[in-house]
Each structure stands twice: as structure tokens, then as C-alpha cells.
C-alpha positions in Angstrom: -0.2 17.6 -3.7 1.3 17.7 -0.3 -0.5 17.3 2.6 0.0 18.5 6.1 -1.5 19.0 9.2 -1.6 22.9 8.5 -3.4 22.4 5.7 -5.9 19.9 7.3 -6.7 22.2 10.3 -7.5 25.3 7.4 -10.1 22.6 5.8 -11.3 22.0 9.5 -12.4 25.8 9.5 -13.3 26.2 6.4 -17.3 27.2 6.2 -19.7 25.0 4.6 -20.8 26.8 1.3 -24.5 26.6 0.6 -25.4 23.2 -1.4 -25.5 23.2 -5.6 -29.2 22.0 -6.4 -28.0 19.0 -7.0 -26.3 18.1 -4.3 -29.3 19.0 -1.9 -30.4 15.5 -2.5 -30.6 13.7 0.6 -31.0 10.0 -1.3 -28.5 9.1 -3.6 -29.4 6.9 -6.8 -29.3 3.6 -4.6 -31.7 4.7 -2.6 -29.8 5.4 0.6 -28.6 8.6 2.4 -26.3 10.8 1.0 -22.7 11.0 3.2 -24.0 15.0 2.7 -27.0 14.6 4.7 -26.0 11.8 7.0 -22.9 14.5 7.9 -25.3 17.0 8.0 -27.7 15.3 10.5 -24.7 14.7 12.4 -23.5 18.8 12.6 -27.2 19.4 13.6 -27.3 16.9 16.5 -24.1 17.7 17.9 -25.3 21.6 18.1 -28.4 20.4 19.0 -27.1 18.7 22.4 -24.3 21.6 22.9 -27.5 24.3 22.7 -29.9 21.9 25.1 -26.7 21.8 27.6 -26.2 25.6 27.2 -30.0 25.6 27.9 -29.7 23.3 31.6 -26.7 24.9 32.4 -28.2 28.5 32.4 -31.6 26.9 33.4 -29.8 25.5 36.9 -27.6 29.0 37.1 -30.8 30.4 37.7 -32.6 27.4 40.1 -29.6 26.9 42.1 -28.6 23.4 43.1 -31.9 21.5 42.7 -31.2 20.1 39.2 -27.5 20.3 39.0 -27.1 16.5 38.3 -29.6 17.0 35.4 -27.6 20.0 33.9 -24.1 17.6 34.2 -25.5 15.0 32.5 -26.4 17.0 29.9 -22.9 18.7 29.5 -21.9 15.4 29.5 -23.9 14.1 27.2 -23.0 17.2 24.9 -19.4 16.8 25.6 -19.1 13.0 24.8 -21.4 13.6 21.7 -18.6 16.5 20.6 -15.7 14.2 21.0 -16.9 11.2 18.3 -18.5 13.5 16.2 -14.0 14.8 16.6 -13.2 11.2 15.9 -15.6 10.6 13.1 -13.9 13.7 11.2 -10.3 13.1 12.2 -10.9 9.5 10.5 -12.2 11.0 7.4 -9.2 13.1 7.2 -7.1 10.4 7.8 -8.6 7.8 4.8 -9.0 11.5 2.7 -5.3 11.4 3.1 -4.7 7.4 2.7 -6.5 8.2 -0.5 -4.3 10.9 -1.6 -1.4 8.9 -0.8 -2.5 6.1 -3.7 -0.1 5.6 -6.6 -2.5 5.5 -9.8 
């Protein structure tokens, strides 16, 4: 199976499909979080701080300048919490492909 970056950015858009029952498990048989649900938490904080920047951003639209540094910190926040989430994924691509790559 080849591999390209084509192919990776079609994965990249690809929707999540709803969970099987067994894979709604958020601890794993060693007791610890499932990659799932730790990736899961992670999708829902991101949106999470892009929505509450949204939120300041129309919030000091509508105030004017009072709480402008408030509303950038925020975006900044949101923007910086964006880009490693970006990382985070590009690196599982990467060792998803170092994988593939293995003679067996």
C-alpha cells in the first residue's frame, strides 16, 4: 500500500463515524485511557477554546474596546491550542506511516 500526502490529507477530512459499542470504552483493560477518548478529549477542548474565543471576540464586537486584550488572549489561546493539537496529528500520521513502512 502506497502512501502519499493526497491520501493523508483525504484521511484528515474524513468524518469520525459514530463509535461500535465496544469501542465506546473510555478505559482500556490496563486500566488507563483509551487513545479514543484521550483523542476525543482533545477534539473537544480544542472546539471548546475556538467556541469561547468566537464568544470574546463577538462579546468585545459588541462592548467596543474595553476588553479587547481579554478577547486576544483568548484568540490566542485558541490559536496556539489549534496549532499542537496540528502537531499532535501530523506526528501520528507520520509514525502511522513509519509503521507502514516496516518490512514484516
Amino acid at each position: 500500500m502506497n502512501i502519499n500526502s493526497a491520501s493523508i490529507n483525504k484521511l484528515a477530512n474524513v468524518e469520525i463515524l459514530p463509535y461500535r459499542e465496544e469501542s465506546k470504552k473510555s478505559v482500556n483493560v490496563a486500566g488507563t485511557p483509551s487513545f479514543v477518548a484521550e483523542v476525543g478529549k482533545a477534539i473537544k477542548a480544542v472546539d471548546a477554546s475556538q467556541k469561547e474565543a468566537d464568544r470574546v471576540m463577538e462579546e468585545g464586537a459588541l462592548k467596543g474596546p474595553e476588553d479587547i486584550h481579554e478577547a486576544m488572549i483568548k484568540l490566542q489561546e485558541a490559536e496556539i491550542s489549534l496549532r499542537l493539537f496540528m502537531q499532535v496529528k501530523n506526528k501520528a500520521i507520520e509514525a502511522y506511516r513509519e509503521i507502514m513502512r516496516m518490512q514484516v
